[in-house]
N, C-alpha and C positions, 0 to 999 in steps of 0.2 A: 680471112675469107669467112664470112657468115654462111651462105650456101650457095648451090653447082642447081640451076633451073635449066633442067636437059641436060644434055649434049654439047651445048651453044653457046649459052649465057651463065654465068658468074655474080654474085652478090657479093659485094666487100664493106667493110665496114671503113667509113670516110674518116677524115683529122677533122675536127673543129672548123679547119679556114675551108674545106671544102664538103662541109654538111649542107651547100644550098645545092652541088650537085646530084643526078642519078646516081643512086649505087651499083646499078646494074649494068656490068660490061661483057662483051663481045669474049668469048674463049679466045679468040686468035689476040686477042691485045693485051692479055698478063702471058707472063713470064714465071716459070718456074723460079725458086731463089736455090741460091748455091750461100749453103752455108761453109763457116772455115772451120774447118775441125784441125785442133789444136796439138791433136795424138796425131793426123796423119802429114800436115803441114806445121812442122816445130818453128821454123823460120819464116813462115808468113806472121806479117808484122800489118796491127790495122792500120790503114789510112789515115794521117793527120786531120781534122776536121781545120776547113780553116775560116776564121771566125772573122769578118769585115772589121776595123776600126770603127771603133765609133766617133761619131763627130765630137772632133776635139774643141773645137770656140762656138759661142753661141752664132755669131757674126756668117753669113753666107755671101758671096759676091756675084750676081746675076752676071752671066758670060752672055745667055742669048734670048731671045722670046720668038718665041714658035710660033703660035696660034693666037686665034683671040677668038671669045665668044662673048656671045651677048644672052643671059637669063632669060628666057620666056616672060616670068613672069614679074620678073622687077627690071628695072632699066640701069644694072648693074653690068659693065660689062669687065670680063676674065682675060686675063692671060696666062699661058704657059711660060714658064720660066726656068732655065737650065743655071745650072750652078758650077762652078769653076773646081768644087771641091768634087771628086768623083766618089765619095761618099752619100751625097745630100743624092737624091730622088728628084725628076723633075714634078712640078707641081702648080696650079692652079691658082695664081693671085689674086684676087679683086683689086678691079682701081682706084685706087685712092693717091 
C-alpha cells in the first residue's frame, strides 16, 4: 500500500505486468491479509506452489482454429489456433 486518499480510495504499488493499470482502488475492493503466524499455528503447513510443466518438444499439433482476421493495414490475413498440448496457449498465426 503506498497511501489511504480519504475514507474511500486506496493507492498500491502495481507488479511490473500491471504498471500500465490505475493504482488507485475503491476501499470496498482490497481485502485485509491474514498473515500465518508460526508460534500460534505450529501445524499450519504453506501451500505447495504448483508450477505448470513446461513444454517438453519443440513440435505443437493444431487441434482447432477459431477465428480469422484480416490486418487493416497489410493484406495478411490471421488465425487463431488451439493446440492439442494443454500447455501451449492459444495463439495468433499468419497465413502462410
Amino acid at each position: 500500500m503506498k497511501a489511504l486518499h480519504g475514507d474511500n480510495a486506496i493507492e498500491v504499488e502495481l507488479s511490473e505486468q500491471l504498471c500500465n493499470k490505475h493504482p488507485t482502488f475503491s476501499v470496498s475492493l482490497v481485502k485485509p491479509s491474514k498473515s500465518s503466524d508460526a508460534e500460534k499455528f505450529p501445524l499450519r503447513n504453506k501451500a505447495p506452489q504448483n508450477i505448470p510443466p513446461m513444454e517438453s518438444s519443440g513440435t505443437k499439433k493444431i487441434t482447432k482454429v477459431h477465428k480469422e482476421r484480416q490486418l487493416t493495414t497489410k493484406t495478411v490475413r490471421e488465425y487463431v489456433a488451439s493446440y492439442s498440448d494443454p500447455t501451449c496457449e492459444d495463439e495468433w498465426l499468419a497465413e502462410n
